[in-house]
VOZADO-332887 format. One record per residue: residue number from 1; residue in one letter; x, y, z of N, C-alpha, C in turn. Coordinates in steps of 0.05 Angstrom, whole numbers, plus 5000, padded with zeros to 4 digits. Last residue first. Layout:
// VOZADO-332887
+-----+---+------+------+------+------+------+------+------+------+------+
|   k | r |  n.X |  n.Y |  n.Z | ca.X | ca.Y | ca.Z |  c.X |  c.Y |  c.Z |
+-----+---+------+------+------+------+------+------+------+------+------+
| NUM | A |    X |    Y |    Z |    X |    Y |    Z |    X |    Y |    Z |
...
+-----+---+------+------+------+------+------+------+------+------+------+
// end
This chain:
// VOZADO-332887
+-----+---+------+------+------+------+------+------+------+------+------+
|   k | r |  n.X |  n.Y |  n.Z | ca.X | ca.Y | ca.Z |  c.X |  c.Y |  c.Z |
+-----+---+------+------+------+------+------+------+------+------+------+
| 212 | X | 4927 | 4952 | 5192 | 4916 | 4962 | 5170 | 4923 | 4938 | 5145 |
| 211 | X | 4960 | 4925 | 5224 | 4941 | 4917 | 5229 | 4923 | 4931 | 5212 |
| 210 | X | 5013 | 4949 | 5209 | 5011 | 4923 | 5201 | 4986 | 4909 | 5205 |
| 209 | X | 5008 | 5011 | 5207 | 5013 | 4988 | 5179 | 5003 | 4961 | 5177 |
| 208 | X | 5005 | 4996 | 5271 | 4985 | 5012 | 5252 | 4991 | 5002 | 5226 |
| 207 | X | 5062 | 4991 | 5269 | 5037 | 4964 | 5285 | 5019 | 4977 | 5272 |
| 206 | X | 5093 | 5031 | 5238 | 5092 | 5007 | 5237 | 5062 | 4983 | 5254 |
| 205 | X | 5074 | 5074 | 5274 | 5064 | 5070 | 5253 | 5071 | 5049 | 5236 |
| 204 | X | 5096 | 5085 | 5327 | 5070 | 5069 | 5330 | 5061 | 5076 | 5292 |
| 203 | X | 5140 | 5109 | 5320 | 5147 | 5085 | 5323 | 5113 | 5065 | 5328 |
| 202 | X | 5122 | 5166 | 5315 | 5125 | 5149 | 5286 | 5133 | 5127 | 5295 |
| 201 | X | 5070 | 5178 | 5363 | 5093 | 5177 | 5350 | 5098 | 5165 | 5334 |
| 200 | X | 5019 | 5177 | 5370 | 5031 | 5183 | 5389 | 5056 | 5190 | 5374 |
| 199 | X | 4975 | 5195 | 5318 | 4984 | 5176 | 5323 | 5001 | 5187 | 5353 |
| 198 | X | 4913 | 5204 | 5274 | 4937 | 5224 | 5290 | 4946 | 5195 | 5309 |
| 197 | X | 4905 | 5206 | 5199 | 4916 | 5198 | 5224 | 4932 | 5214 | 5246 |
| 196 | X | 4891 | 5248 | 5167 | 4883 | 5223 | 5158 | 4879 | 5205 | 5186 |
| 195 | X | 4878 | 5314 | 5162 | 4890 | 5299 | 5162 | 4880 | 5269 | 5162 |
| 194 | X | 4863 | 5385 | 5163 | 4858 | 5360 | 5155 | 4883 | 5343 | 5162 |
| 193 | X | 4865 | 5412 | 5236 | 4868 | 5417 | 5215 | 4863 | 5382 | 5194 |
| 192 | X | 4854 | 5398 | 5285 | 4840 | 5416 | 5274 | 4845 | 5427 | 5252 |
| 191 | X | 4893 | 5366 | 5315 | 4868 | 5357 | 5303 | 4845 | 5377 | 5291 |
| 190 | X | 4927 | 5396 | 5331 | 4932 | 5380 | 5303 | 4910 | 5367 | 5281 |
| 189 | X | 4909 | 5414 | 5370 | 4915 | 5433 | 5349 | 4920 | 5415 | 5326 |
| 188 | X | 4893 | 5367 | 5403 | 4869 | 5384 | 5398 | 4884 | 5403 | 5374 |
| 187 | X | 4937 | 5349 | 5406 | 4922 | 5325 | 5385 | 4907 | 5354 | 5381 |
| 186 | X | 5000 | 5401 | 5396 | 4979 | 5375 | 5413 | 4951 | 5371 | 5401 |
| 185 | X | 5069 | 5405 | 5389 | 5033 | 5411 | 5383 | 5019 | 5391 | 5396 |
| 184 | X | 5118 | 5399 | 5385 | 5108 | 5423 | 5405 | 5074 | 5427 | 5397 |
| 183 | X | 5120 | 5333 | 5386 | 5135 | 5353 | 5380 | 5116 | 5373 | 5399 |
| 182 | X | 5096 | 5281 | 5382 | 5119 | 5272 | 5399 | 5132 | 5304 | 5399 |
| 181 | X | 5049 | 5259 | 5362 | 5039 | 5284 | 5384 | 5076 | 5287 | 5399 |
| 180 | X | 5038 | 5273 | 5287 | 5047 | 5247 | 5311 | 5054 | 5274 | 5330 |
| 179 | X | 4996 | 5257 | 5230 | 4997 | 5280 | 5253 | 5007 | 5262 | 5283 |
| 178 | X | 4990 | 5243 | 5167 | 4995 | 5227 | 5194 | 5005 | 5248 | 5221 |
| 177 | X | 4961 | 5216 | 5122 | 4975 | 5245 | 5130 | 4966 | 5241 | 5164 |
| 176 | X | 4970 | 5180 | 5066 | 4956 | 5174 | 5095 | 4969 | 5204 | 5108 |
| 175 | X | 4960 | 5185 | 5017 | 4953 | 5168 | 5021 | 4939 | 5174 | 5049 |
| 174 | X | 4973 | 5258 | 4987 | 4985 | 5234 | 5010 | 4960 | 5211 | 5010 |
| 173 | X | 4967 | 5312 | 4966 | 4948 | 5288 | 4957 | 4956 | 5260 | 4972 |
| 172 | X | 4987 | 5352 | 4988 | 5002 | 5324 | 4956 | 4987 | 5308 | 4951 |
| 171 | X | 4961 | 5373 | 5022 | 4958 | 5390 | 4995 | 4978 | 5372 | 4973 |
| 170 | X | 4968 | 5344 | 5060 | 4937 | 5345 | 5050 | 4943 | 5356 | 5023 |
| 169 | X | 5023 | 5353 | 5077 | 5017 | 5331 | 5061 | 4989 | 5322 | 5048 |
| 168 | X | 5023 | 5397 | 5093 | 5026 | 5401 | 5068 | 5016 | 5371 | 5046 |
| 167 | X | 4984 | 5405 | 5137 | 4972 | 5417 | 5110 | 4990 | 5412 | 5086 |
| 166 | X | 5019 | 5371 | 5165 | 4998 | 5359 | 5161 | 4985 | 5367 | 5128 |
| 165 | X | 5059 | 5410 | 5171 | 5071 | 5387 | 5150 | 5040 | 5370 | 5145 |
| 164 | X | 5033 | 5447 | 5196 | 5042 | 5456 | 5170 | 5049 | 5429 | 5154 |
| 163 | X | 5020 | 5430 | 5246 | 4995 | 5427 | 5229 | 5004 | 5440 | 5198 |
| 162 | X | 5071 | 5386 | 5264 | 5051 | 5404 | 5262 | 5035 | 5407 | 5239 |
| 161 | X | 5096 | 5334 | 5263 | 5080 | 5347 | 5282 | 5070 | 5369 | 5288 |
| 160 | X | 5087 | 5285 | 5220 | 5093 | 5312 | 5224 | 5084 | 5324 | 5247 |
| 159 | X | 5079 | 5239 | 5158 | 5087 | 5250 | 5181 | 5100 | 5273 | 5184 |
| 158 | X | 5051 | 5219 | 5099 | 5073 | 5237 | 5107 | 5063 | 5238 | 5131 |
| 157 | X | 5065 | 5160 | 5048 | 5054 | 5173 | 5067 | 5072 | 5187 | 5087 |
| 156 | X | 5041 | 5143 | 4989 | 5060 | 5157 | 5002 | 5039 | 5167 | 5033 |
| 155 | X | 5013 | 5125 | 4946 | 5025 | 5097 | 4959 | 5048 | 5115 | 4975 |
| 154 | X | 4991 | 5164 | 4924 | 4968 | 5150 | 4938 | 4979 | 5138 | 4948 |
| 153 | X | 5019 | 5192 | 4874 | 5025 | 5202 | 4915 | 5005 | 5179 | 4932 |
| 152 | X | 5065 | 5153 | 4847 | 5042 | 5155 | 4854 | 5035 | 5156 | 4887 |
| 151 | X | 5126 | 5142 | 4838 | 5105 | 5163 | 4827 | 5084 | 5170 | 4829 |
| 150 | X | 5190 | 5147 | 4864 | 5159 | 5144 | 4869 | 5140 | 5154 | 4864 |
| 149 | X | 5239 | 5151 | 4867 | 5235 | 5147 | 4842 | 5201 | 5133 | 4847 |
| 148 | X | 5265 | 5185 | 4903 | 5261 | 5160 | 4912 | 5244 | 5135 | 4890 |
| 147 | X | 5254 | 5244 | 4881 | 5290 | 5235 | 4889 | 5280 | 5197 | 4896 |
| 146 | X | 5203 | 5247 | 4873 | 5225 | 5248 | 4852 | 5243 | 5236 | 4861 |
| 145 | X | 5183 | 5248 | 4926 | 5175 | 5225 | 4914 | 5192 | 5226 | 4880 |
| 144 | X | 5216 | 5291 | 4951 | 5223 | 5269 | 4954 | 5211 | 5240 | 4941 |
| 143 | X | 5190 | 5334 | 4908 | 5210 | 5329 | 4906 | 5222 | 5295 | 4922 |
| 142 | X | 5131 | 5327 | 4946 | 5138 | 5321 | 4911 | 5167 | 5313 | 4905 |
| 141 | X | 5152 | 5343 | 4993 | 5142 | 5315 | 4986 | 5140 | 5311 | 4958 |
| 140 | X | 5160 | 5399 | 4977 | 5182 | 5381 | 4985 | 5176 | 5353 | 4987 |
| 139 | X | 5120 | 5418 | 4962 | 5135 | 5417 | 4943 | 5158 | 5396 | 4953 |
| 138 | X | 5061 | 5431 | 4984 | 5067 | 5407 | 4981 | 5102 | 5403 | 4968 |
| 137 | X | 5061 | 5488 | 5027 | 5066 | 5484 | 5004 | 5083 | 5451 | 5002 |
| 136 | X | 5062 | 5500 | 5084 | 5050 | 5486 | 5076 | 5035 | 5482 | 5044 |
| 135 | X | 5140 | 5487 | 5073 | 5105 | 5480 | 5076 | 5092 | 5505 | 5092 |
| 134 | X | 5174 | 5531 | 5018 | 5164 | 5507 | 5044 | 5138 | 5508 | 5049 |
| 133 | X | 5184 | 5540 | 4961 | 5180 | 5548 | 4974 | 5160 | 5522 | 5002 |
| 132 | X | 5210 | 5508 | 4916 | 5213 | 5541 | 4910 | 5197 | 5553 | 4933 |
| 131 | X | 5265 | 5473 | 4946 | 5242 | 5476 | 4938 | 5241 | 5508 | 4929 |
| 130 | X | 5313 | 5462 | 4975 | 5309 | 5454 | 4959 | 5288 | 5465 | 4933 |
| 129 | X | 5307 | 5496 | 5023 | 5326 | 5514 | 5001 | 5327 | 5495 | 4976 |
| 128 | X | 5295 | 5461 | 5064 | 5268 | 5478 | 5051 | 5282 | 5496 | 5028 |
| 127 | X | 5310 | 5389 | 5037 | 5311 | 5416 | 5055 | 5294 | 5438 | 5042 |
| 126 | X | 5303 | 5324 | 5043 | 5297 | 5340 | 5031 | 5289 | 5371 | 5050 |
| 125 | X | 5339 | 5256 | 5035 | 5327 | 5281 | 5046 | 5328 | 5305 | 5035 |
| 124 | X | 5331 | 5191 | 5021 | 5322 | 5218 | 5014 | 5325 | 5238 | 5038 |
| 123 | X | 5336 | 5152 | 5050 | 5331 | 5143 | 5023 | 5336 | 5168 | 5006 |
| 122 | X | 5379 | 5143 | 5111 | 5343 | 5141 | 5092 | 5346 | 5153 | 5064 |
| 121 | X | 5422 | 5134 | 5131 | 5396 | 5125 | 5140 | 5374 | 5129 | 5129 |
| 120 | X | 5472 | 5163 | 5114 | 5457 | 5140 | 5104 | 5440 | 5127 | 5112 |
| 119 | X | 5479 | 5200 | 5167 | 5482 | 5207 | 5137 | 5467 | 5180 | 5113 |
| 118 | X | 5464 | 5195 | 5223 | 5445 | 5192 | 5199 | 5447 | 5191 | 5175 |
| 117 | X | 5492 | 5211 | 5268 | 5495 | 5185 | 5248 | 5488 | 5180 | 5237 |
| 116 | X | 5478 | 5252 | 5291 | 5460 | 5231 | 5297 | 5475 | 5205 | 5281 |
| 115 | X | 5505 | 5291 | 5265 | 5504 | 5285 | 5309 | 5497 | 5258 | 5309 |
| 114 | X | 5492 | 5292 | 5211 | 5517 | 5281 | 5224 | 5518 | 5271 | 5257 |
| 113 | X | 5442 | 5315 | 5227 | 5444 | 5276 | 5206 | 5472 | 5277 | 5220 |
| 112 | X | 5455 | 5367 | 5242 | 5433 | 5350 | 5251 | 5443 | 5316 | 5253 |
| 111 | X | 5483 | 5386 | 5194 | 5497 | 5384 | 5221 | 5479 | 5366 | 5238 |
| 110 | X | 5448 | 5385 | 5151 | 5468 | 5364 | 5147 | 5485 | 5358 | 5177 |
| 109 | X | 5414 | 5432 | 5166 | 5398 | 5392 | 5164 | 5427 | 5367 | 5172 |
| 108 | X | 5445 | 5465 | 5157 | 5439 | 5462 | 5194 | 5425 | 5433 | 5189 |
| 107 | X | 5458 | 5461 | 5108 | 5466 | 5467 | 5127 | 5467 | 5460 | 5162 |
| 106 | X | 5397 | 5472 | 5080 | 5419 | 5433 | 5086 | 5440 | 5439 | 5101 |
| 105 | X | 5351 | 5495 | 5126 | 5364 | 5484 | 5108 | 5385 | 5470 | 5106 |
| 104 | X | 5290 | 5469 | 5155 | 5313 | 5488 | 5155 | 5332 | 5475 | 5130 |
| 103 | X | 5243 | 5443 | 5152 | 5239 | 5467 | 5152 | 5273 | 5478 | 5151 |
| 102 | X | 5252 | 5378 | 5117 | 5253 | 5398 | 5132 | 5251 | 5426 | 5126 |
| 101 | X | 5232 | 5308 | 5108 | 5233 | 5340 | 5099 | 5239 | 5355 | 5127 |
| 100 | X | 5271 | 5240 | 5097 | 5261 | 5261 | 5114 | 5257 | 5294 | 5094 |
|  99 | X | 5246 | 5177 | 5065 | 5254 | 5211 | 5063 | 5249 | 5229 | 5087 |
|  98 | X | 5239 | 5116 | 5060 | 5246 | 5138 | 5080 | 5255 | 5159 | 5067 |
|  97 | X | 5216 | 5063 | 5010 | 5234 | 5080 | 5022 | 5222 | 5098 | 5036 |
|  96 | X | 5199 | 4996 | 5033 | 5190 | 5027 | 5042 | 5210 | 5043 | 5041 |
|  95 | X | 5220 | 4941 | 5036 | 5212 | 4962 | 5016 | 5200 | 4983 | 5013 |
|  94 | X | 5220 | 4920 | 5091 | 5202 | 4917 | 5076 | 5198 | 4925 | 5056 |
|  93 | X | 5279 | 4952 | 5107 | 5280 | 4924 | 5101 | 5250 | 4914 | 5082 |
|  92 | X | 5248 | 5002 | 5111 | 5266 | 4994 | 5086 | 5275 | 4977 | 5082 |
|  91 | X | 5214 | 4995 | 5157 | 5207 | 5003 | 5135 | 5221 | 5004 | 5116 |
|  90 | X | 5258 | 4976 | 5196 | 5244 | 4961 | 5181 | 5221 | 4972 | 5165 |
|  89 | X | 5282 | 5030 | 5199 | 5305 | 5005 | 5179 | 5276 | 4990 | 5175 |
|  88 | X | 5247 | 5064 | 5222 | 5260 | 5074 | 5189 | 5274 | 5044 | 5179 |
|  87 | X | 5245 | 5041 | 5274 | 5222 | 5041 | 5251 | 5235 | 5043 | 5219 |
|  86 | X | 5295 | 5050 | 5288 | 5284 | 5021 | 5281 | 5260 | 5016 | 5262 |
|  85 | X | 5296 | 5106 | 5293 | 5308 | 5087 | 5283 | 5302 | 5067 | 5270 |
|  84 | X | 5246 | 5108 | 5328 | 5247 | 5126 | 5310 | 5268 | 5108 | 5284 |
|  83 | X | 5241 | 5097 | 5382 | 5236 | 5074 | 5368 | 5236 | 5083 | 5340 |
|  82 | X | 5243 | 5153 | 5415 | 5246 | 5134 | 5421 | 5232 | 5119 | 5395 |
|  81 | X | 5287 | 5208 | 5367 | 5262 | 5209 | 5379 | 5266 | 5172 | 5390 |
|  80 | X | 5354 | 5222 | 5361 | 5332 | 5211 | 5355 | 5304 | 5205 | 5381 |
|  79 | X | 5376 | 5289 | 5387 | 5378 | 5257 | 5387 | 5348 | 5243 | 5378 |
|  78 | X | 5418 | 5345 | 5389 | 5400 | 5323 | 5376 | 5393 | 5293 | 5390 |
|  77 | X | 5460 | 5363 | 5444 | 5455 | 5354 | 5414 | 5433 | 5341 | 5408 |
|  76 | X | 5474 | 5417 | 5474 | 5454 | 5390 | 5488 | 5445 | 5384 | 5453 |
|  75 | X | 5506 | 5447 | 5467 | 5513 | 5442 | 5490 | 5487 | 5421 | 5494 |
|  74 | X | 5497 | 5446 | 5407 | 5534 | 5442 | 5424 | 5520 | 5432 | 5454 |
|  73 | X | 5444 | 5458 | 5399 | 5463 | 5448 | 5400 | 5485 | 5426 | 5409 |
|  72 | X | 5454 | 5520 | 5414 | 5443 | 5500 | 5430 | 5447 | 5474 | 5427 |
|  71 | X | 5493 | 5539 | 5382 | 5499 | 5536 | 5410 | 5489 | 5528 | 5418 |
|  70 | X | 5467 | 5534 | 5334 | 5487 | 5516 | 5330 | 5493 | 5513 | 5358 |
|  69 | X | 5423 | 5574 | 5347 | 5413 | 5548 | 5344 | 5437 | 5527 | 5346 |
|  68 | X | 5460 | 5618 | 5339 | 5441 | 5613 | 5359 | 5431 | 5584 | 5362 |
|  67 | X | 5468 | 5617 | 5280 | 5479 | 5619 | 5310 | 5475 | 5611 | 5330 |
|  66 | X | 5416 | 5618 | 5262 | 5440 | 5599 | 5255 | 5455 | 5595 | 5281 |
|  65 | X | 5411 | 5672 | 5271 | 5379 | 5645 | 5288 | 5399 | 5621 | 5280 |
|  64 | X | 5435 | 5702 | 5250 | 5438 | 5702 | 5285 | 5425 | 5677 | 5299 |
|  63 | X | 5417 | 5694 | 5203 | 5444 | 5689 | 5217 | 5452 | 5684 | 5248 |
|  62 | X | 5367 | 5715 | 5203 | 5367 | 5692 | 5203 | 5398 | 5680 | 5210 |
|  61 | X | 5384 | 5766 | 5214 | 5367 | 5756 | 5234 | 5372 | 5722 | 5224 |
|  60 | X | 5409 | 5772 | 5167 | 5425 | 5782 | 5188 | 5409 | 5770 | 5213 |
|  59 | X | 5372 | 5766 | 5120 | 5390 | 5748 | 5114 | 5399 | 5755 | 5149 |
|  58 | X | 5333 | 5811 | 5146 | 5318 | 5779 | 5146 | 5348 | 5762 | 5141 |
|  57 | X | 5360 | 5853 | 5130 | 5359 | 5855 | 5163 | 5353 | 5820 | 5160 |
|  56 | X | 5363 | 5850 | 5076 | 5383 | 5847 | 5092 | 5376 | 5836 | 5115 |
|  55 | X | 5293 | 5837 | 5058 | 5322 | 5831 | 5047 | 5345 | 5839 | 5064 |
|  54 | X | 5241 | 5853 | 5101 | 5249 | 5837 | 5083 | 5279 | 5846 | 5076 |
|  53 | X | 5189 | 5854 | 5155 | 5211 | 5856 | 5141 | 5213 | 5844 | 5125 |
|  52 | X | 5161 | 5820 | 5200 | 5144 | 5838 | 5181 | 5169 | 5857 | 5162 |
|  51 | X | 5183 | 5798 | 5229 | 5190 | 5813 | 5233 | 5182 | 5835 | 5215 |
|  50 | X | 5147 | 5747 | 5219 | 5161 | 5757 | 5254 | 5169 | 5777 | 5253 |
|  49 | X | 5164 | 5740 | 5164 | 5136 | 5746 | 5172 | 5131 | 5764 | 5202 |
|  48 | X | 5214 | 5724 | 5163 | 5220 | 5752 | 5147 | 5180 | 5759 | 5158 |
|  47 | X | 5218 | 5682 | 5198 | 5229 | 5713 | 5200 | 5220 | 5734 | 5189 |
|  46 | X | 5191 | 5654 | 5160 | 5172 | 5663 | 5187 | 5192 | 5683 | 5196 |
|  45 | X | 5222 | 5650 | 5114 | 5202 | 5649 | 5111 | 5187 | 5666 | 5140 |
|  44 | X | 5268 | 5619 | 5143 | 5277 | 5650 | 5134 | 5249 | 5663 | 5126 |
|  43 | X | 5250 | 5574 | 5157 | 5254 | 5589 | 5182 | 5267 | 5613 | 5167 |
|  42 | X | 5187 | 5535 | 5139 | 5217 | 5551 | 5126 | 5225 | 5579 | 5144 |
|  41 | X | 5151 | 5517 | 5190 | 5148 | 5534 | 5161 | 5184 | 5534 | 5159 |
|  40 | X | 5139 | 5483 | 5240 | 5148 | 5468 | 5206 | 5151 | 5483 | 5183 |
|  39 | X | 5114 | 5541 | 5269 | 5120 | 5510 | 5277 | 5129 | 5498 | 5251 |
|  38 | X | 5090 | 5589 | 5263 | 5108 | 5584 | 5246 | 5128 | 5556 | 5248 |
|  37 | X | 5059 | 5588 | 5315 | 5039 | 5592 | 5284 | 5059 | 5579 | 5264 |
|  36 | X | 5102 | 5601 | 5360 | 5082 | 5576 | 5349 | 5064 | 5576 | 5321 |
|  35 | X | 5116 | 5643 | 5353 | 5135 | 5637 | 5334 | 5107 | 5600 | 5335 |
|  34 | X | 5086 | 5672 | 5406 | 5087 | 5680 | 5372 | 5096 | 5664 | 5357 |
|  33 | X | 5107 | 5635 | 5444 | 5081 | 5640 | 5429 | 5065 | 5645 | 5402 |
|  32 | X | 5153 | 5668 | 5452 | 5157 | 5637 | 5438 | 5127 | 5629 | 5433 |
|  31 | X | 5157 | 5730 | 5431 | 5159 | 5717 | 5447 | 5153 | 5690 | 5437 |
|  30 | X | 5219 | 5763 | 5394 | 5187 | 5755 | 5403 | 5188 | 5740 | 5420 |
|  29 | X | 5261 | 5767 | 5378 | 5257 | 5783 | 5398 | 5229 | 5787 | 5397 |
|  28 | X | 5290 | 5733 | 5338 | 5269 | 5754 | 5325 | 5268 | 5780 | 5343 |
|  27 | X | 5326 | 5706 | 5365 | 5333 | 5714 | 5344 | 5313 | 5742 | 5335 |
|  26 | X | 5290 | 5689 | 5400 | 5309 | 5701 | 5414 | 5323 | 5716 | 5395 |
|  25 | X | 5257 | 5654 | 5368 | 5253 | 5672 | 5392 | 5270 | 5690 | 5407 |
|  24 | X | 5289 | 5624 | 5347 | 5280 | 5640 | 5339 | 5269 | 5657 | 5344 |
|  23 | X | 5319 | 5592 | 5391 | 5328 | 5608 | 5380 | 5318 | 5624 | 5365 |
|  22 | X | 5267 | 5568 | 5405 | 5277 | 5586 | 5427 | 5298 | 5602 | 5410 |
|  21 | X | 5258 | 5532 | 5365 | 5229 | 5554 | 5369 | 5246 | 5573 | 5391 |
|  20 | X | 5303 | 5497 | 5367 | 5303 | 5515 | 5333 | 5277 | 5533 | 5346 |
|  19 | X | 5298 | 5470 | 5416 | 5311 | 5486 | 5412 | 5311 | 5516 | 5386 |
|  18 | X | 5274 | 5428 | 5432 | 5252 | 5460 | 5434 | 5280 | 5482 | 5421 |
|  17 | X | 5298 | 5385 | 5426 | 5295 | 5399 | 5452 | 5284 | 5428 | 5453 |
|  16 | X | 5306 | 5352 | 5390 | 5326 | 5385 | 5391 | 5317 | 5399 | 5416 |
|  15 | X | 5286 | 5285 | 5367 | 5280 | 5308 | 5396 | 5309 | 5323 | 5398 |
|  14 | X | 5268 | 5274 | 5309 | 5284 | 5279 | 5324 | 5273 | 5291 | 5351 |
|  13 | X | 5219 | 5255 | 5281 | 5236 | 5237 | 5286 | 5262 | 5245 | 5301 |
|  12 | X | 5186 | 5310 | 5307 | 5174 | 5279 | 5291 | 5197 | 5261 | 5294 |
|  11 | X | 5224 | 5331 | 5321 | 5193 | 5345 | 5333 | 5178 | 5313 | 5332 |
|  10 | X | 5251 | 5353 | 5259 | 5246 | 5364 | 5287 | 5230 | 5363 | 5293 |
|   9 | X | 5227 | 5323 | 5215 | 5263 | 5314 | 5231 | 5248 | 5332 | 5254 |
|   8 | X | 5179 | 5281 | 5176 | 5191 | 5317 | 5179 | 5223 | 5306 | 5202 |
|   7 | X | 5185 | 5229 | 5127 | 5185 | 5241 | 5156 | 5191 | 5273 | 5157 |
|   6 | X | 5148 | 5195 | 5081 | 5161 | 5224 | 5086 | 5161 | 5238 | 5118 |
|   5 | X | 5148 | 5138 | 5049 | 5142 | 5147 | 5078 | 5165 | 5174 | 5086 |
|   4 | X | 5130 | 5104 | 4998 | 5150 | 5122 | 5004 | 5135 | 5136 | 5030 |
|   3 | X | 5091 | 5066 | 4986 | 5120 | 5060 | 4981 | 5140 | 5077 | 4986 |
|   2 | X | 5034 | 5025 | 5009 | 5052 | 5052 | 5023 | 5088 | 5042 | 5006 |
|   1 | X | 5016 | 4976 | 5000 | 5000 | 5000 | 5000 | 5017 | 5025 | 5000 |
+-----+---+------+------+------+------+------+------+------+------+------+
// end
């Protein structure tokens, strides 16, 4: 049923520890409230919105949110979400490729995959500087069903924990659009936008596969 399974990374298959919403917060000089609306959007995207601005000050803010973000970081790194791993291999032992999307770019994606040991752990990944513009614009699930050589969105399915990766994967036309509670949103906000499935986490979407 399912031949390409599109994970988001912060929130969904990684735990950063709130970190990428505090640096932006601190970057913008809002409060962390505010920056909730912009949960999975393209983080030069919600700056340049946070600060109702555009072209330098937005490249110089978003530097600082680089910054900022690399020190958190450093002092308390990434780490995969619980059963996150395992899920991704036996979804590719079964023939399911794995794509992760992200809101930030390959830069800070690629520092992420390295902490973790991820560089060859999934099939695909896909950053928001890939695209001509992030969610909740479908483009980056398109692109990873290009890069994974998968043509038909009905046998794809996308995870996310916010209601941007939900809307984007409503807007590819996804099989199954899968809202998991392991990031900074909860069922009642997730559940208020479309979607297919809301789940605890992506390690409960294998037993769900298998009893579907």
């Amino acid at each position: 049923m399912i031949e390409l399974a599109v994970f988001d990374i912060a929130g969904t298959t990684v735990d950063e520890h709130g970190a990428v919403y505090q640096a932006l917060a601190d970057a913008t000089g809002v409060s962390e409230d505010e920056v909730v609306p912009w949960m999975g959007a393209d983080k030069k995207e919600a700056i340049a919105a946070l600060l109702n601005k555009s072209g330098q000050i937005v490249q110089d803010t978003f530097d600082d949110f680089r910054r900022r973000l690399a020190e958190a970081y450093e002092l308390k790194p990434p780490v995969a979400l619980h059963g996150v791993p395992e899920t991704i291999d036996r979804l590719r032992v079964n023939g399911v490729k794995v794509a992760l999307t992200t809101g930030f770019d390959r830069d800070v994606t690629a520092s992420i995959l390295s902490t973790l040991r991820w560089e060859d752990k999934v099939d695909a990944v896909v950053c928001t500087d890939d695209v001509a513009k992030g969610r909740p614009a479908p483009y980056m699930i398109f692109r990873a069903m290009e890069a994974t050589g998968v043509m038909d969105v009905s046998r794809v399915l996308v995870a996310g924990d916010t209601t941007r990766d939900l809307e984007a994967g409503m807007n590819a036309g996804a099989k199954m659009v899968v809202g998991v509670l392991t990031g900074g949103q909860n069922a009642m906000t997730l559940g208020a936008v479309r979607h297919t499935h809301l789940l605890p986490g992506v390690a409960d979407i294998l037993p769900y596969l298998a009893s579907a």
